[in-house]
C-alpha positions, 0 to 999 in steps of 0.5 A: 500500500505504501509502494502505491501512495507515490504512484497516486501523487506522481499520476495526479501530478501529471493529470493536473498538468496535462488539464492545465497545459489543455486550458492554456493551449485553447485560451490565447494570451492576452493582456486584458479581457477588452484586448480586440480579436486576433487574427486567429480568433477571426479565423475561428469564428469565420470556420464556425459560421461556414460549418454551420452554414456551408458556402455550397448551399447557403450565401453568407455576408460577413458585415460585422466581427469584433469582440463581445464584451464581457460583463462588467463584473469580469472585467473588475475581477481580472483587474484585483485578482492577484493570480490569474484566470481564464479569460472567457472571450466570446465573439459578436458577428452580424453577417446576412445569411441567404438575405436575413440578418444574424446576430450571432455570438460565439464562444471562442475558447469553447469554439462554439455558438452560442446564440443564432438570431435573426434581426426582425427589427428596423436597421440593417447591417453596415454596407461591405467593400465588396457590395459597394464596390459591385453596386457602383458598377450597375449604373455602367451597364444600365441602359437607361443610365446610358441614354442619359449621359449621351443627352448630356454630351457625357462619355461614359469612360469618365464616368466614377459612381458612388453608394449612399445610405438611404436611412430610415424615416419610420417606414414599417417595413423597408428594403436594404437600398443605396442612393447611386450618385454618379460624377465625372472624374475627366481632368480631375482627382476631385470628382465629387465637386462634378455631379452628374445632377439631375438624376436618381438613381435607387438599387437593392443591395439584396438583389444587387440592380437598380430598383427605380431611376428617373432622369428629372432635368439635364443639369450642367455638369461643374467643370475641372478647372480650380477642383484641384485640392491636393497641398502639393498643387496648391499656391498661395494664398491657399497653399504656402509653404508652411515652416517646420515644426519640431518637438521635444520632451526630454522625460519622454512622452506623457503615457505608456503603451502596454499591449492595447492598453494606453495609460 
């Protein structure tokens, strides 16, 4: 009996480093539980969203991931706790699932989700990159675009379009659509000080086409002279040369940066 006292003890050692090195193997370091995701944290919620919703049956949109910030309660534990504890981080994503809108958590050390739900209410998610950058191209292939800018005189080659956001002004029930604005960029880095006026133009981000379009008046497009903004451009009295400026703290600066933390 005594022979297998030690034996217990040495197996029991052994278990409880095998839990810990487990524990700390699936929680990433990190200096505060506030700490923004990693680059791997992304990368394991964007796997748990496509296993739960595979890209070959179903179209997801990341629009939103960041972390989800944990009770305040937590927070002021890990702060006085003299010795450390596990930081449970969890993860908070919109992203627009084959034309719906989740709202959806994931526990990251757990690699799981914890909640999945649809947004019934009124706002939709920020616009992406990769939707702005589709639906400004919509109007170069609209054939009622077209016949506008030949009665203007405009050729379509100089022609840069750009999305903006319709709001909401308490319509029961509405649809996910972008005011398309369109300007000339011929002779000039400022395009948006030459609008194509006179025009409305509506597209649906869900379907991606232009949902309502009305040619109201032809307008004179401004011209390129005098739009020029960039400093290295520009003369007096709006652009003079400015002296150089030095600075000097011989205690170095005011602040620490530890980590993501500033004090």
């Amino acid at each position: 009996m005594a022979s297998t006292t030690p034996m217990k003890l040495a197996l029991f050692s052994i278990l409880t480093l095998l839990y810990f090195q487990a524990v700390i193997s699936l929680t990433p370091l990190h200096e505060h539980p506030l700490d923004p995701l990693t680059k791997e944290e992304f990368l394991t919620v964007q796997t748990l969203v496509h296993n739960k919703y595979h890209t070959s049956k179903n179209k997801v949109a990341f629009h939103y991931i960041g972390l989800d910030d944990p009770d305040k309660d937590y927070i002021s534990k890990y702060e006085h706790e003299k010795v450390p504890i596990v930081i449970h981080r969890k993860s908070f994503v919109i992203a627009i699932i084959n034309g719906q809108s989740h709202e959806i958590v994931i526990d990251i050390r757990l690699k799981t989700i914890v909640s999945d739900n649809v947004h019934k209410g009124y706002g939709f998610p920020m616009l992406s990159l990769e939707e702005q950058g589709l639906v400004t191209k919509l109007p170069l292939k609209y054939p009622p675009f077209i016949a506008s800018l030949k009665k203007r005189g405009l050729n379509l080659s100089e022609v840069v379009c750009a999305p903006f956001s319709m709001g909401w002004f308490g319509e029961e029930e509405s649809k996910r659509t972008v005011r398309v604005d369109c300007f000339m960029k011929e002779n000039t880095v400022n395009f948006f000080v030459r609008p194509i006026s006179g025009l409305t133009m509506v597209a649906d981000l869900g379907l991606m086409k232009i949902v309502e379009y009305h040619d109201r008046e032809v307008e004179v497009v401004p011209t390129a002279e005098n739009t020029e903004y960039k400093a290295s451009k520009q003369r007096p009295p709006f652009g003079p040369k400015q002296h150089s400026l030095a600075s000097h703290q011989p205690q170095g600066p005011g602040f620490l940066i530890n980590g993501h933390s500033v004090r």
